[in-house]
Backbone as numpy.savetxt, mean C-alpha at the origin, in Angstrom:
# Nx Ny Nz CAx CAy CAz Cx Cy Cz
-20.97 27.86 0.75 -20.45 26.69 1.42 -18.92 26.75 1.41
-18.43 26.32 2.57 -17.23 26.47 2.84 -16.28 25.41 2.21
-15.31 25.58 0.61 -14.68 24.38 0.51 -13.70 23.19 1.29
-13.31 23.94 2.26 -12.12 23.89 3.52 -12.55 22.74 4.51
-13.69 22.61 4.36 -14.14 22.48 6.01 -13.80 20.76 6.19
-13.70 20.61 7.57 -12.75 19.37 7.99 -13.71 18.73 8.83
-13.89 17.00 8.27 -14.83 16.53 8.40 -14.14 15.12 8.56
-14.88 14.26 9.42 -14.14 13.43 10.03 -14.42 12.20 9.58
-13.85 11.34 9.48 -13.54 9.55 8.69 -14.30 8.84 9.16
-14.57 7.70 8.71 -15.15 6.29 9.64 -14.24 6.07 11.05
-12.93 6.40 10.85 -11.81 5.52 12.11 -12.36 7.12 13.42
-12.51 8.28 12.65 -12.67 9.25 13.85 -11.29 10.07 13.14
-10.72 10.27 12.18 -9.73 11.15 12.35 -10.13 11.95 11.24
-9.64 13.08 11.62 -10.20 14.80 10.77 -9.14 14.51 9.35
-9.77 14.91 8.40 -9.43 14.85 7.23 -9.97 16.38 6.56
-9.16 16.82 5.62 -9.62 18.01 4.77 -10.40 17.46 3.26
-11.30 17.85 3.50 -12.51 17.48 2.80 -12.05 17.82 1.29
-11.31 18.58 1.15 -11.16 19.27 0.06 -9.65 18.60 -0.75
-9.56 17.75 0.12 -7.92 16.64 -0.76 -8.41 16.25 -1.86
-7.27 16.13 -2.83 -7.76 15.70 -4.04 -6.46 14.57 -3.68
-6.73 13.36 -3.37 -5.55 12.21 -2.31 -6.44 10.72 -3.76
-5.41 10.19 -4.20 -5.42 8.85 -4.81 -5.18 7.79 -4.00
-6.05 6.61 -4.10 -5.37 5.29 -3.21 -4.18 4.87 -4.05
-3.21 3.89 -3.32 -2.42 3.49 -3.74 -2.28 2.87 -4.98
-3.28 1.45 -5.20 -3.91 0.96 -6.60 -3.90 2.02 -8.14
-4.27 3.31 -7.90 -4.27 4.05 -9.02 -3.13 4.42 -8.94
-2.01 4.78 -7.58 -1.35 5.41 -8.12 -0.55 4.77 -9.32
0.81 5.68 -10.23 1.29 5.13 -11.35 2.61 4.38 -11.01
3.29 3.36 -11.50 4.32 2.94 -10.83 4.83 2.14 -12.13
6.20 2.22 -12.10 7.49 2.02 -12.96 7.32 0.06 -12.89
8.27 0.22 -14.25 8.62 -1.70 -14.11 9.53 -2.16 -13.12
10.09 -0.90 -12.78 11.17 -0.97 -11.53 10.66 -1.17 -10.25
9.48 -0.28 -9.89 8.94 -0.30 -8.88 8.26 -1.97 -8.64
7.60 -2.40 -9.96 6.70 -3.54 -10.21 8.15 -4.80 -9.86
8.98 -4.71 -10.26 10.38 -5.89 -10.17 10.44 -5.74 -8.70
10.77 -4.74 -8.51 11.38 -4.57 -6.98 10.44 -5.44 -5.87
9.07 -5.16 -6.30 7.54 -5.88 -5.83 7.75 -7.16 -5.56
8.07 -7.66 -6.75 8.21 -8.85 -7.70 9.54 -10.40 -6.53
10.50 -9.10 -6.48 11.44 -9.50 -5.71 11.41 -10.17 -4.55
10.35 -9.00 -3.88 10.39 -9.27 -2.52 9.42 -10.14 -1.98
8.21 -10.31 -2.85 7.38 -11.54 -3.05 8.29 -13.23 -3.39
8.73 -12.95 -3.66 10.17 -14.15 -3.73 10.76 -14.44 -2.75
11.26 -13.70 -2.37 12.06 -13.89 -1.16 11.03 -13.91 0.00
10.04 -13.44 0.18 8.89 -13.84 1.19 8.79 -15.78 0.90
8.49 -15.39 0.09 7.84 -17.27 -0.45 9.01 -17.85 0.08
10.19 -17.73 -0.47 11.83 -18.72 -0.28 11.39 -18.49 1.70
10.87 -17.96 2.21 11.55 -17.55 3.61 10.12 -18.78 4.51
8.84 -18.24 4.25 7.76 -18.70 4.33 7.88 -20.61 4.23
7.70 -20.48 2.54 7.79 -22.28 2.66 9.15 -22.61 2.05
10.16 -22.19 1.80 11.68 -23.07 1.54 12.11 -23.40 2.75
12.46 -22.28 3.69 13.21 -22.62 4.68 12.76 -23.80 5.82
11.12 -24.17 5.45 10.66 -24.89 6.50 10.70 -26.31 5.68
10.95 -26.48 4.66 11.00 -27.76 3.51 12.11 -28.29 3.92
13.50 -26.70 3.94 14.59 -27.50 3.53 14.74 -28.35 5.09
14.34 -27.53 6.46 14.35 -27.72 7.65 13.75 -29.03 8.18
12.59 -29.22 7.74 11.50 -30.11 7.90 11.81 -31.62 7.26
């Protein structure tokens, strides 16, 4: 059996069968990476419901 062989997804696009590929969730990530996260979830929220409070 051929390890190589290229076999295609639910969406229809060819993938190599043979990736050894992690989802994002496992991958490993820093307190930096996690703050930076952290941040921008903040500033979503301030943008989302502050600006329409302070507006409103």
């Amino acid at each position: 059996m051929d390890d190589n062989l290229t076999t295609t997804t639910g969406g229809g696009l060819a993938s190599n069968a043979a990736d050894d590929r992690e989802t994002a969730p496992m991958s490993p990530f820093s307190a930096r990476a996690a703050g930076i996260g952290f941040a921008v979830l903040v500033v979503g929220l301030v943008v989302v419901f502050g600006i329409p409070v302070v507006l409103g």
